[in-house]
N, C-alpha and C positions, 0 to 999 in steps of 0.2 A: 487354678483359674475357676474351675467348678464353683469351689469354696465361695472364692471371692465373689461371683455371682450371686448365688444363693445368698447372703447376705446382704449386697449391694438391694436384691430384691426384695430381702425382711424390711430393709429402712425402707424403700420406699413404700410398702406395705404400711410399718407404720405411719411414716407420713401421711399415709392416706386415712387412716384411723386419727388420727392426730387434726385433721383440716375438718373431717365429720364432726368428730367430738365439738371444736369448736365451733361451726355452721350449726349444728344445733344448740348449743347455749347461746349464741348471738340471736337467732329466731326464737328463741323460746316464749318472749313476749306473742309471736303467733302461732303459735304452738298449743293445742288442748293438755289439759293437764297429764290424763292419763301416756298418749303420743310421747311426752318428752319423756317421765317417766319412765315407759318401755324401751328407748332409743337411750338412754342411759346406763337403765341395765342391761343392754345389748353390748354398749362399747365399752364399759368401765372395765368388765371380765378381761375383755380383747386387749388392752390398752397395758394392765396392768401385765399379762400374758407376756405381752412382746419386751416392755421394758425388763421383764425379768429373766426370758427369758435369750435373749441378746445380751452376752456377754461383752462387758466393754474390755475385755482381754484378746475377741477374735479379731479387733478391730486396731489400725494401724494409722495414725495421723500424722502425716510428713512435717505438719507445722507445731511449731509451741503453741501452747493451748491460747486462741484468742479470744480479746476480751468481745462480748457479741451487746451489742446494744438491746436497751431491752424495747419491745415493740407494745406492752401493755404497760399504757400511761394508770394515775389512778384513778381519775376522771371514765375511761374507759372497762376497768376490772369492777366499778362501780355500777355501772350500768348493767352489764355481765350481773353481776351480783342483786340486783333491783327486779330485773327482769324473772328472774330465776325467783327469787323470794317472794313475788307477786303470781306469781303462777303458784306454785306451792301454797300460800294461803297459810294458815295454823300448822301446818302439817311441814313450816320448814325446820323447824325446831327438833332436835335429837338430844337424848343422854349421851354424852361422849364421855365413855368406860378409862378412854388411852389417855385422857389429857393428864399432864402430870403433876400440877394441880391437885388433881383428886385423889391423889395417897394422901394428901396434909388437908382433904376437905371433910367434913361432916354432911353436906350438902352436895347434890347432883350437882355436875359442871354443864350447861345447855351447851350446844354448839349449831348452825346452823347449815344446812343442807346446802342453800346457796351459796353461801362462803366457802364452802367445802370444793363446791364443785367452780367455781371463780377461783380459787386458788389452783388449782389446778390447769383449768384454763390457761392461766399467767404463761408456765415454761411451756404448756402445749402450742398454743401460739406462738412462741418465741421462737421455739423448734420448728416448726413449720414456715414460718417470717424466712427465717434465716436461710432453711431450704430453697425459698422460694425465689429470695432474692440475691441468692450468688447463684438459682439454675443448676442446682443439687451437687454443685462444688463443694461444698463444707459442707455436705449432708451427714459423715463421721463426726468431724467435729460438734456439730448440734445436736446430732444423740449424745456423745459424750458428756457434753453439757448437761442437756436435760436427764441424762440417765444419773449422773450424778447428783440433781436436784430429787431425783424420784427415791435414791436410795439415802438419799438423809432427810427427806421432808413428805413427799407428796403419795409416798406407799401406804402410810400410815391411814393418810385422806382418804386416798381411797378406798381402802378398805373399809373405814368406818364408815365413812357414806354411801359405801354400795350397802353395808347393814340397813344403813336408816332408808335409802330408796327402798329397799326391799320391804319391810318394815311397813310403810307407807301402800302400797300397794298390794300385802294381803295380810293385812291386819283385818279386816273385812271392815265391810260398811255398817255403821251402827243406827 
C-alpha cells in the first residue's frame, strides 16, 4: 500500500510540474525574456526527471489502453508556439545535432526553440487535460499515454532544447 502511495503521489507531483510547465508557455507572451528562460530551465530538468524516472512497469491500469482525445487543437499549439518565438526574438533559432536529416546533410539543420517547447506542451497538456477532467481517475492511464509519447518522441526535444535554452542564456551578452 506504501508503494502504491508513493507513486500515486509521483503522478500527482508530475501533474503538477506538468500544469506549471504549461501556465508558463501560455503566459509567456507576458512574460520578460530572461523570467521564462529561467522557469524553463527550472522545469524541463524536473519534467524529463519524473518521466524517466517513473516506471511504466510499477504502474497497473485495470482498463485497455483508451483512446484519449486530444485537448491541443492546431489553431491553439500555434499560438503556444507564436508566443514563445516572439519573446525569443533571433535567439529562437538552434543547430539541432540529433535531427536525422543531418547524417545525409552537408549543411546545419536549424530547429527552433519554440516549436521544440510547443511540442512538448502538446502531450503535456493532454496529460494534465485528462487528469483534470475525469478528477485524477485515469491519472495511470494518462502518464501511460504521455510517458509512451516522451520515450519515442519528446525526450529527444527536450534535451536538445534544454541545450539551446541553455546556450541562449550564458553564451554571454555581446
Amino acid at each position: 500500500m506504501t508503494e502504491e502511495l508513493n507513486i500515486n503521489q509521483r503522478l500527482l507531483h508530475l501533474t503538477s510540474l506538468a500544469v506549471e510547465y504549461c501556465s508558463v508557455c501560455e503566459n509567456a507572451r507576458e512574460m520578460e525574456r530572461e523570467e521564462f528562460i529561467n522557469r524553463m530551465l527550472d522545469l524541463l530538468p524536473r519534467i524529463y526527471w519524473e518521466f524517466f524516472d517513473i516506471s511504466g512497469e510499477e504502474l497497473f491500469s485495470l482498463e485497455e489502453f483508451p483512446e484519449f482525445s486530444e485537448y491541443v487543437d492546431e489553431d491553439y499549439y500555434e499560438s503556444i508556439r507564436r508566443y514563445i518565438e516572439m519573446l525569443l526574438g533571433p535567439d529562437d533559432t538552434f543547430l539541432e545535432t540529433f535531427e536525422e536529416d543531418m547524417k545525409y546533410s552537408d549543411t546545419p539543420i536549424a530547429a527552433s526553440i519554440a516549436e521544440s517547447l510547443a511540442d512538448i506542451f502538446q502531450p503535456l497538456f493532454n496529460f494534465a487535460s485528462i487528469v483534470k477532467d475525469t478528477e485524477g481517475e485515469r491519472i495511470v492511464d494518462a502518464f501511460l499515454e504521455c510517458k509512451g509519447e516522451f520515450e519515442n518522441y519528446w525526450s529527444q526535444t527536450l534535451c536538445n532544447v534544454l541545450r539551446a535554452l541553455n546556450n541562449v542564456k550564458y553564451r554571454g551578452v555581446e
